[in-house]
C-alpha positions as CSV (number, residue, x, y, z in Angstrom):
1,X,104.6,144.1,126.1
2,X,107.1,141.6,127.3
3,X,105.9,137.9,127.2
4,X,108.3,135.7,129.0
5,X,107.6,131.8,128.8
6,X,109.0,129.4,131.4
7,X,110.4,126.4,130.2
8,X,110.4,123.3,132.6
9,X,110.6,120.0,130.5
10,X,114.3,118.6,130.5
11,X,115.4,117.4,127.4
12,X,117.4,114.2,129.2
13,X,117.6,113.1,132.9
14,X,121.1,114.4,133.3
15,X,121.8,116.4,135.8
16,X,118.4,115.8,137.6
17,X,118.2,112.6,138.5
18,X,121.3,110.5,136.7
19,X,125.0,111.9,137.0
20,X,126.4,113.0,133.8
21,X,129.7,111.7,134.3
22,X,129.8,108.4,136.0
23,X,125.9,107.7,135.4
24,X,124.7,107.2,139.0
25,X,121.4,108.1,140.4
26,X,122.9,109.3,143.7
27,X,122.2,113.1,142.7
28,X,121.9,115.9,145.5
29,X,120.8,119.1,145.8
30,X,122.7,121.8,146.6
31,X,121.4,125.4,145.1
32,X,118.2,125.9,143.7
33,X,118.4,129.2,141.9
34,X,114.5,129.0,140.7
35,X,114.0,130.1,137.2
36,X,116.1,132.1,135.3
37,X,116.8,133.7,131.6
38,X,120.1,131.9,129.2
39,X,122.8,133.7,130.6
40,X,124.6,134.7,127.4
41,X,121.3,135.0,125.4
42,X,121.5,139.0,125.1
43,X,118.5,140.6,124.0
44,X,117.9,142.5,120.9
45,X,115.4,145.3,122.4
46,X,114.7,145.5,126.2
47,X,111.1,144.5,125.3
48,X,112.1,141.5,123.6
49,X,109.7,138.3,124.9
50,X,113.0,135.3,126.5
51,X,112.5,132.1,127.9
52,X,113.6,131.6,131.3
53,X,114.8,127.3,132.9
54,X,115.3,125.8,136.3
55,X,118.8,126.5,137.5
56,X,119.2,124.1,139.8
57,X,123.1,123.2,141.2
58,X,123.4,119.2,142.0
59,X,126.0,117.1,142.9
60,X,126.6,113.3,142.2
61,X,127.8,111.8,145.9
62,X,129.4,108.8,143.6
63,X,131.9,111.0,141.5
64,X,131.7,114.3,142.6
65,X,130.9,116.2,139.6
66,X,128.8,119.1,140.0
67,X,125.5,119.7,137.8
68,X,122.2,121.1,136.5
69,X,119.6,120.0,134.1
70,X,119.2,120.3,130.4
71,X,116.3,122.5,129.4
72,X,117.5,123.6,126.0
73,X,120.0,122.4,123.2
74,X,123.5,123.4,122.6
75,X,122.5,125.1,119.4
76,X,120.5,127.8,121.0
77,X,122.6,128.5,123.3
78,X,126.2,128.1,121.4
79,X,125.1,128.5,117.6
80,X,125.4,132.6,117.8
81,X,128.2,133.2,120.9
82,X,129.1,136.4,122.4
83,X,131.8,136.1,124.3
84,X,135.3,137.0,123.1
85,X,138.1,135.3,124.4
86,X,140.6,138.0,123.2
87,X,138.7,141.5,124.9
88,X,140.6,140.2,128.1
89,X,144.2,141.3,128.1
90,X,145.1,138.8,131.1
91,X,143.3,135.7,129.4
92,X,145.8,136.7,126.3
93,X,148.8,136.6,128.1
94,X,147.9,133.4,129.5
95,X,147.3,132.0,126.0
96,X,150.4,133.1,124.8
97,X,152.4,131.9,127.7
98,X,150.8,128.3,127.5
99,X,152.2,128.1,123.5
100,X,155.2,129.2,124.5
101,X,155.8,126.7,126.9
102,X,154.2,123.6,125.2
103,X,155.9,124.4,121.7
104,X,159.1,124.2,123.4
105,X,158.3,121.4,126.2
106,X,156.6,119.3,123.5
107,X,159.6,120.3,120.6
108,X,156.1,121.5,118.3
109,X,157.4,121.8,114.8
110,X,156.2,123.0,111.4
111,X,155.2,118.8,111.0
112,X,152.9,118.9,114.1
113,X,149.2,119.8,114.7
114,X,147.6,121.6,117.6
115,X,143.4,121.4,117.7
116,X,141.3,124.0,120.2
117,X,138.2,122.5,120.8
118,X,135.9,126.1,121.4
119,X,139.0,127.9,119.9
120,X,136.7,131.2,120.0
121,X,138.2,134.0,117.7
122,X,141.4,131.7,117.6
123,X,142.6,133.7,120.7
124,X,144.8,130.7,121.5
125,X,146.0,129.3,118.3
126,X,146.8,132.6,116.7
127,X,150.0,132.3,119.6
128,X,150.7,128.5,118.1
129,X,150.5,129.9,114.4
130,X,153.2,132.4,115.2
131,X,155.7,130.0,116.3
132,X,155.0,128.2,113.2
133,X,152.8,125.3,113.9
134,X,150.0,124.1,112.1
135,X,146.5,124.5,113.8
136,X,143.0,124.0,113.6
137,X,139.8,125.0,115.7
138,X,136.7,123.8,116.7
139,X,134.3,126.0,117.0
140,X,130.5,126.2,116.6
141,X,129.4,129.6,117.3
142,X,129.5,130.6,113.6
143,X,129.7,134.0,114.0
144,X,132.7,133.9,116.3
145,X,134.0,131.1,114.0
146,X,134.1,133.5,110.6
147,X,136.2,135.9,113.5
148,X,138.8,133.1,113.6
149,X,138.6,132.5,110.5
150,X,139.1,136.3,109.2
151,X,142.1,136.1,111.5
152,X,143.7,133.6,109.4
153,X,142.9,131.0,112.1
154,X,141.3,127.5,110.2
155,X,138.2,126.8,112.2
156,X,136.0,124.0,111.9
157,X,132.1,125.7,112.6
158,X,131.0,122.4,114.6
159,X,130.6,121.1,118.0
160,X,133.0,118.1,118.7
161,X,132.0,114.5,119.4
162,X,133.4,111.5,118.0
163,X,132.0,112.1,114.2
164,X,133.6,115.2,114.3
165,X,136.9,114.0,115.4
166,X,136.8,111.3,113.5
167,X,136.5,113.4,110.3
168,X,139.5,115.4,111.7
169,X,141.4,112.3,111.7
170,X,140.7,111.2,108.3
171,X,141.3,114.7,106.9
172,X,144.3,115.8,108.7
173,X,146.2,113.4,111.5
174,X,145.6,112.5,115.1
175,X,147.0,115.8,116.7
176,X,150.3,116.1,118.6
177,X,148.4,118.6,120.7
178,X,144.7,119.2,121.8
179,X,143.7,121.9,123.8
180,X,140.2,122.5,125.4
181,X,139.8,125.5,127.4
182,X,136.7,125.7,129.5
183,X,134.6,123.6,127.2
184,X,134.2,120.6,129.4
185,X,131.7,122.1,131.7
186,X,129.9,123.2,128.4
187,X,129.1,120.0,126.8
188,X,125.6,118.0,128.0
189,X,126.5,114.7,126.5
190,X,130.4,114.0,128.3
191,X,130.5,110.8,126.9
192,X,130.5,112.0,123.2
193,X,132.6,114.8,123.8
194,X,135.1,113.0,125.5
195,X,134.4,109.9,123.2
196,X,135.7,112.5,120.3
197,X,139.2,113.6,122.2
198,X,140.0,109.8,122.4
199,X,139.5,109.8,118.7
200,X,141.7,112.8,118.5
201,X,144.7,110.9,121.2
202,X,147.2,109.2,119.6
203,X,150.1,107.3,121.3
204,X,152.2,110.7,121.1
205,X,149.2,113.0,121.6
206,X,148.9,115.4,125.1
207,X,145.6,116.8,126.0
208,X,145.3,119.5,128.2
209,X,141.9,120.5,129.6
210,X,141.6,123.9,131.6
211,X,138.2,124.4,133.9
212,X,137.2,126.0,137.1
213,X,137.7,123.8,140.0
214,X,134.4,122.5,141.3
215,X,135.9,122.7,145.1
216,X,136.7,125.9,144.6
217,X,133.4,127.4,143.3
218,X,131.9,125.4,146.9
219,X,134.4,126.7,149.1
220,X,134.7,130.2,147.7
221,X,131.3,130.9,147.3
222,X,130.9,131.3,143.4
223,X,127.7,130.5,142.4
224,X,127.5,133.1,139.7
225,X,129.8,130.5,138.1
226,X,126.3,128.5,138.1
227,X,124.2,128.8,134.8
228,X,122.5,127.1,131.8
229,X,125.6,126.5,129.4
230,X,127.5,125.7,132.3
231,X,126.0,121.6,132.2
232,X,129.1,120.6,134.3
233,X,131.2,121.5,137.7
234,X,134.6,119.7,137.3
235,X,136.7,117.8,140.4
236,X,139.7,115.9,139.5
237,X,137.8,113.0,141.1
238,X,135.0,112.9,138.4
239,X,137.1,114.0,135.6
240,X,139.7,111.0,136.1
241,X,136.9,109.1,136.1
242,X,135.5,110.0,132.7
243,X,138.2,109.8,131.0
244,X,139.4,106.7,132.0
245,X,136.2,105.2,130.5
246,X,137.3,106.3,127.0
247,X,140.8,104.6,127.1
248,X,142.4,107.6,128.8
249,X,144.3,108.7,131.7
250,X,144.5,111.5,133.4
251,X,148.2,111.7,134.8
252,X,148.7,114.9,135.8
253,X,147.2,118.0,137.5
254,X,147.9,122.0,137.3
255,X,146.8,124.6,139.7
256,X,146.0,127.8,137.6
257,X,145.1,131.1,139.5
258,X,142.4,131.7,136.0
259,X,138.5,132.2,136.6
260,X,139.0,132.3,140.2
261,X,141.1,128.7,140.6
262,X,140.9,126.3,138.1
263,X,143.0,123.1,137.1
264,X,144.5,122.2,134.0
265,X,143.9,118.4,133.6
266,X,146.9,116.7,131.5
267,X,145.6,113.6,129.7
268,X,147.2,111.0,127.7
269,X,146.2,107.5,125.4
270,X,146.8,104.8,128.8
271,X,149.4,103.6,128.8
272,X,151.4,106.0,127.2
273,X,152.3,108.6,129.8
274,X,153.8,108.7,133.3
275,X,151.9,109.5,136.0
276,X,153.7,112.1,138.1
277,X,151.7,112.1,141.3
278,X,149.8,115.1,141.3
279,X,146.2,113.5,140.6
280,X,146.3,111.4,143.5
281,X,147.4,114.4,145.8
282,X,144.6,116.7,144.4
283,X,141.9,113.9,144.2
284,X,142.6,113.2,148.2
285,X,142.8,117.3,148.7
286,X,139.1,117.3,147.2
287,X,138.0,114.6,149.2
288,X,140.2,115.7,152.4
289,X,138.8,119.2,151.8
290,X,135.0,118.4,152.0
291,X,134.2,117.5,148.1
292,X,131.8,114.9,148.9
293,X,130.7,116.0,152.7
294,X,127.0,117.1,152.6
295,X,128.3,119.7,155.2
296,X,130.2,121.7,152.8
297,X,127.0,121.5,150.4
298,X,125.0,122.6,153.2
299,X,127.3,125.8,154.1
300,X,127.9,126.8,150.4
301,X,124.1,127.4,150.3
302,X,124.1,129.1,152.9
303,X,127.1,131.8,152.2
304,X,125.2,132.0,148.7
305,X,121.9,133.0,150.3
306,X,123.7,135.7,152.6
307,X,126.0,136.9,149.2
308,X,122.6,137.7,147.4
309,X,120.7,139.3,150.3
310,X,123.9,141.0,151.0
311,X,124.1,142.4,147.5
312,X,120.6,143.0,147.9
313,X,120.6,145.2,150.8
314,X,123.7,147.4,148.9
315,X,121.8,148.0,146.2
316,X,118.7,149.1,147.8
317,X,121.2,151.7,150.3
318,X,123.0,153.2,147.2
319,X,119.3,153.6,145.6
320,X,118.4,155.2,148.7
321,X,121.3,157.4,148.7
322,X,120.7,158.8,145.1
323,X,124.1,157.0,143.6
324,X,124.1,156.6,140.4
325,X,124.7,152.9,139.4
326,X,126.6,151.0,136.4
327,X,128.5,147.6,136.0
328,X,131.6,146.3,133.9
329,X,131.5,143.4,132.5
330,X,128.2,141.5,130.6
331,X,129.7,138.8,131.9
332,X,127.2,135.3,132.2
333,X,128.2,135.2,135.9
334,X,126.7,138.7,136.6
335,X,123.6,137.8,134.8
336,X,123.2,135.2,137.5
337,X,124.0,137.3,140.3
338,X,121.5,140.3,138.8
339,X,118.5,137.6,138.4
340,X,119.2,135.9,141.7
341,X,118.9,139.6,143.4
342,X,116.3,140.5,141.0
343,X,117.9,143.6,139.5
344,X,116.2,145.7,137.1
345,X,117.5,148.4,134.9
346,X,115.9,150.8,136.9
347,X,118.5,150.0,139.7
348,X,121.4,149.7,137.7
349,X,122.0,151.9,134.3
350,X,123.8,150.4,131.8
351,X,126.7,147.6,132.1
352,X,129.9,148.4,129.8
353,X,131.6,145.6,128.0
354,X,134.2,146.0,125.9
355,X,133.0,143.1,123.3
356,X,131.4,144.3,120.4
357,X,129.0,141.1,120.1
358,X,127.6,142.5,122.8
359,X,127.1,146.3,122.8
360,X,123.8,147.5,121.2
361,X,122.2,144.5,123.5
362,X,120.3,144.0,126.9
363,X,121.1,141.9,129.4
364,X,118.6,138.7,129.8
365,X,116.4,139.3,132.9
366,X,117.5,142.1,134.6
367,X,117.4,144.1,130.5
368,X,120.4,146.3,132.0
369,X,121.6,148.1,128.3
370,X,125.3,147.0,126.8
371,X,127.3,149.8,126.0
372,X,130.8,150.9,124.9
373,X,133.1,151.7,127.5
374,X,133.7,154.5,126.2
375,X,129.6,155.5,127.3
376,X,130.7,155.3,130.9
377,X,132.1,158.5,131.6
378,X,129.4,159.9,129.7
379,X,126.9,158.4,132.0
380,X,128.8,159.8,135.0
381,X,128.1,156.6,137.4
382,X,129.1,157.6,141.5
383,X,129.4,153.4,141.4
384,X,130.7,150.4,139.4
385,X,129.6,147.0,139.7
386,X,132.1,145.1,138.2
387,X,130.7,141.8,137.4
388,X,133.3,139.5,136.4
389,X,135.4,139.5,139.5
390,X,138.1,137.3,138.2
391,X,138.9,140.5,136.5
392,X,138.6,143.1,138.8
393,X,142.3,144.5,138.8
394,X,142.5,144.2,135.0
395,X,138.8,146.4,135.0
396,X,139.6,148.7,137.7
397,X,142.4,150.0,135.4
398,X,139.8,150.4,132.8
399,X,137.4,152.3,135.3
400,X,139.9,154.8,137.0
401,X,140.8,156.0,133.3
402,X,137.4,156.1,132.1
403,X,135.9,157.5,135.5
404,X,138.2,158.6,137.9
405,X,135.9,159.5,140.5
406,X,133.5,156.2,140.6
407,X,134.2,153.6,143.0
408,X,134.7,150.1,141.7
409,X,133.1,147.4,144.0
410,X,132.6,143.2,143.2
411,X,129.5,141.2,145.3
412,X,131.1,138.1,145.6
413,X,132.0,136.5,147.8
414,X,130.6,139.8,149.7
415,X,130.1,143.4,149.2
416,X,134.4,144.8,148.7
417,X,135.1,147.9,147.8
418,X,138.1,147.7,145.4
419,X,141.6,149.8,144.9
420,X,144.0,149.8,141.9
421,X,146.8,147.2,143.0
């Protein structure tokens, strides 16, 4: 029999009651998702006893950066990762293109060194080590870690904070190049983290720091985006902020189309870079754009609310129809959409994923098996949830080879039945 525990101590005040960024106690709420499994803690055996935490979206009306609480430590949730950056073909090409362009735009050279904080299976480095430049990751999901490695990718096995980078600097050099790729929003304690890349910044040193924009995940309606490892909710507001209390400056500002809008934040030792005007524009887009307006916060909870009853209803129609029901994709967001909509495996078959961390496992909560794609068509499903909808054209590809006849659909922002583009 399944024992699940509920876990509602925090381990700090962050996120609850003080702001993690700028330290403020003027912390409101926006979502209250109730309780709710790890979403990347697969389980080993759909009887297997998990834990389940408050998941609570709040936002500090000081800085504007977005937040929940901390109920468990980064270890448990980072120490044994499943996520592989290099199963997604589009993510790849997007790694590859950003070497490209910052060996040449930098002038990288055999005498430089590039650093991935959460480097994954090297995904992103492997590009850098092609052209010829030294690299290192930092990485401390072992088992993904030994992947890098194996690859030929050297990866530190730690989490990064200013001992960390410290020791890099001793070791090595202060980097010409440090890349963090949707780590920010991973890392309870901002000062340390932070506190480590202006260890790593040197007078010559860039630092570029992709993340889903916190804006967009309000105004689009992505609060699958919303769970456990997922401490933080960037705006350019908070994040120049944060790093200008660590002797840095944030001096320019990307728009990316990746993980449904994000921003790559370009950051520099102050004083050493030239600010080319696009951080002001965004920060007064966020702010002209509703950031900080408790309307906004107000209507994003309510679009959520109608998204999950909307999937809800679906669901329930297509069970009432007889269809036959899988998803694409054990992707963290879906786990928060499936627990929000209280899914069960009796509802939904078996999600496919083409990560190998992950097949053999059950999804937390909902205990939905992970499979091979190649199980699909075996399973004969009359409908595919695909879960990660920043994705969706990449995986409807997958699905019409694998199952011509299914129909691919995504639940967020609503119920949309998807094509092939």
């Amino acid at each position: 029999m399944t024992i699940e525990t509920i876990g509602t101590v925090p381990l700090s005040n962050r996120g609850i009651t003080m702001c993690r960024g700028c330290h403020a106690d003027t912390l409101v709420s926006i979502l209250d998702l109730d309780v709710q499994p790890l979403a990347n803690e697969l389980l080993p055996s759909a009887k297997s006893p998990e834990s389940s935490f408050p998941l609570h979206l709040r936002i500090c009306a000081t800085c504007g950066l977005g937040q929940v609480g901390e109920f468990v430590l980064p270890d448990r949730i980072f120490s044994n990762y499943p996520y592989l950056s290099s199963v997604s073909t589009s993510w790849v090409a997007h790694a590859r293109s950003f070497a490209e362009r910052m060996t040449r735009d930098l002038g990288l050279g055999a005498s430089d060194l590039v650093v991935d904080v959460a480097s994954n299976d090297g995904y992103l480095l492997r590009r850098f080590v092609d052209l010829g430049i030294p690299v290192l990751g930092v990485e401390p999901a072992q088992n993904i870690a030994t992947l890098a490695q194996e690859s030929g990718v050297e990866t530190l096995p730690v989490f990064l904070g200013v001992e960390t980078a410290l020791q890099i600097v001793d070791s090595r050099a202060q980097p010409r190049l440090v890349t963090a790729n949707n780590v920010l929003a991973h890392v309870p304690d901002l000062d340390d983290f932070v506190g480590g890349l202006s260890v790593l910044c040197g007078s010559h040193t860039v630092i570029t720091v992709e993340n889903p924009s916190f804006l967009k995940l309000l105004r689009e309606t992505q609060f699958d985006t919303i769970y456990h490892e997922h401490f933080s909710y960037l705006s350019v507001i908070a994040v120049r902020a944060l790093v200008a209390r660590h002797g840095l400056e944030l001096v320019r500002i990307e728009e990316l189309p990746t993980h449904g809008g994000s921003y790559r934040y370009w950051i520099v030792r102050r004083g050493f870079g030239f600010d080319d005007g696009t951080v002001e524009a965004a920060a007064k887009r966020e702010v002209a754009d509703g950031l900080l307006s408790s309307q906004l916060w107000v209507d994003f909870e309510k679009r959520s609310r109608t998204t999950i009853s909307g999937f809800r209803e679906w669901l329930d129609q297509m069970m009432e129809s007889g269809s036959r029901i899988a998803a694409y994709g054990a992707a963290a967001k879906g786990n928060t959409l499936l627990n929000a909509a209280r899914v069960t495996s009796q509802e939904i078959g078996l999600v496919a994923d083409g990560s190998v961390e992950k097949q053999g496992k059950y999804l937390p909560g909902s205990r939905i098996a992970v499979v091979a794609p190649s199980e699909l068509a075996q399973y004969g499903p009359s409908e595919i949830l695909i879960l990660p909808w920043n994705l969706a054209s990449e995986i409807s590809v997958i699905n019409a080879e694998l199952v011509p006849d299914a129909q691919c659909w995504k639940a967020v922002p609503t119920m949309t039945r998807l094509g092939i583009s």
